[in-house]
Phi, psi and omega in degrees: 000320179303290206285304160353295205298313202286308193281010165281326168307305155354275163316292217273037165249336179284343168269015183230328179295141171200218215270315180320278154212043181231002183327328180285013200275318191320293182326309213283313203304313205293314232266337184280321210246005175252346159282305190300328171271357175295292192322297212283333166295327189278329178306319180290261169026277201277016198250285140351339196261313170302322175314296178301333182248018170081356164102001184270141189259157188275176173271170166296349178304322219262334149242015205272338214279357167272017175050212165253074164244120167284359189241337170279321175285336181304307216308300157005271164331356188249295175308309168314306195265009170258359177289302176284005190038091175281117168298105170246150177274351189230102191262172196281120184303157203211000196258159214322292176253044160264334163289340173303306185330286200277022182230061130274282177306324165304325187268335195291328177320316180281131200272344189269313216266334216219293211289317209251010192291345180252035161289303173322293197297007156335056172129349191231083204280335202268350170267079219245011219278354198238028179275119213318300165330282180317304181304323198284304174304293216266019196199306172275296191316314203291323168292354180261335174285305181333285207321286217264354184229267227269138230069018172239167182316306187323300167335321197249339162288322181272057180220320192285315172301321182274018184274313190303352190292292195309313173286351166295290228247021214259329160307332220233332203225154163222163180236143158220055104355159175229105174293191190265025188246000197079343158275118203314118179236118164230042193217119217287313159289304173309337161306325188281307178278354190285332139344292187294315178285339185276349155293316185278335158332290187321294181328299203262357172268326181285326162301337159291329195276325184298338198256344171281329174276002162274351187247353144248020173291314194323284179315302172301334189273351171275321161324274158347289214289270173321337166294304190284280189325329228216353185230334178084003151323059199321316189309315181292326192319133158064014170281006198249022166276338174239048161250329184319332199263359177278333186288075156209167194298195210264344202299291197292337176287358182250350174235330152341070208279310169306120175219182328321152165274121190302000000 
C-alpha cells in the first residue's frame, strides 16, 4: 500500500509542478517516486530471494546492503525477471527520457548528490551544482521539448500566445520569477512561454515516469502470482493487487492527472 501510494503521489505531483508556485511539488515528486521505487524493487528482490529458497524470507540485511541505487536495483529487477522467464506485458523502457527519469531520481536518492545538496548551498549559492531541481530541467524537461516542441506546431502556437499575451497585458501586469534552472524571468512573454513549455512538462514527465513503475508493477505482479499460485507462497497471495492498476495502457498513463487509480 505504501509503495501503491508514494509513486502515485509521485506522478501526480510531477503533473503539477512548475516554475511559479509549485516548485516544491518537484522535491515532493524526486522524494515520492525514488522511495516508492527503491521499495518496489526490493520487494521483487525478497519475492525472488523466496523464489530460490524454497519459500525462505531473507534478513533485512539482504536488501538493506543495495542502499538507495536505482540504477543498480533495475538492473537486478532486470535479472529476477529473466531468471524466472517472466510473460511481462511491459518491458523496461530504454527510450531517452525514461532514461533521464531514472538516472535523476538515482543522483536524487543519493543523499550527497540529491535529498541533502541543497544543504551545501546554505550560505554558499554558488555551491549549487548538484541541485536537483535545476539538473531534472537541463536533463528530463529538456529532453522531452526535444521530443515534443522544438520545431513542432506546438512551438509556434505557445510562442504565438505569448506574444499576444505581451502585447495585451504587457503595459498593465508585471512577473518576477526564477525558473528551475535559476534563471530571473521578468518579462512577460517569456513568463507566458515559459508556461506553455512547462504544460508539456508535465504531462510527459509524468507519463514517462509511470511507464518505469508499470514495468515493475508489470514484474512484482507476475511474481508475486507464481509465488502464491504455482509455489503455495501464502505471504505473498493477493499482494499483487494493489500494483495492479499501474499495469494500463499508455492512452490512460497519458491522460490520467491523478494517481493510484482507485
Amino acid at each position: 500500500m505504501l509503495v501503491r501510494h508514494l509513486i502515485g503521489a509521485g506522478a501526480t505531483a510531477l503533473g503539477q509542478a512548475n516554475y511559479a508556485n509549485k516548485k516544491g511539488e518537484y522535491y515532493r515528486a524526486f522524494f515520492e517516486l525514488s522511495v516508492g521505487m527503491e521499495r518496489l524493487a526490493k520487494l521483487i528482490l525478497v519475492v525472488d530471494y523466496a523464489l530460490s529458497n524454497n519459500g525462505a524470507l531473507p534478513d533485512e540485511s539482504y536488501v538493506r546492503h543495495y542502499g538507495h541505487l536505482l540504477g543498480k536495483l533495475f538492473s537486478e529487477v532486470e535479472r529476477v525477471s529473466s531468471d524466472h522467464d517472466l510473460s511481462l506485458d511491459y518491458q523496461r523502457p530504454t527510450d531517452a527520457v525514461a532514461s533521464a527519469i531514472i538516472e535523476n531520481l538515482d543522483a536524487f536518492a543519493d543523499a550527497k548528490r540529491g535529498r541533502y545538496a541543497n544543504f551545501n548551498a546554505i550560505g554558499d549559492p554558488k555551491n549549487g551544482q548538484h541541485e536537483p531541481i535545476g539538473k531534472w530541467w537541463a536533463e528530463v524537461a529538456e529532453a522531452i521539448l526535444k521530443q515534443r516542441y522544438y520545431g513542432q506546431k506546438v512551438q509556434q502556437t505557445v510562442e504565438g500566445n505569448a506574444r499576444i499575451v505581451s502585447a495585451i497585458y504587457g503595459g498593465h501586469a508585471a512577473v518576477l520569477h526564477t525558473t528551475e534552472t535559476r534563471d530571473v524571468v521578468d518579462d512577460l512573454e517569456l513568463s507566458s512561454r515559459r508556461t506553455g513549455q512547462t504544460k508539456l512538462v508535465q504531462k510527459w514527465s509524468r507519463y514517462h515516469a509511470l511507464t518505469v513503475a508499470r514495468w515493475l508493477a508489470d514484474v512484482f505482479c507476475e511474481l508475486t502470482w507464481d509465488a502464491a499460485q504455482k509455489h503455495g507462497m501464502d505471504a505473498f497471495y493477493g499482494s499483487w493487487e494493489f500494483l495492479y492498476t499501474y499495469r494500463v495502457e499508455d492512452d490512460l498513463l497519458k491522460s490520467r492527472k491523478i494517481w493510484p487509480l482507485n
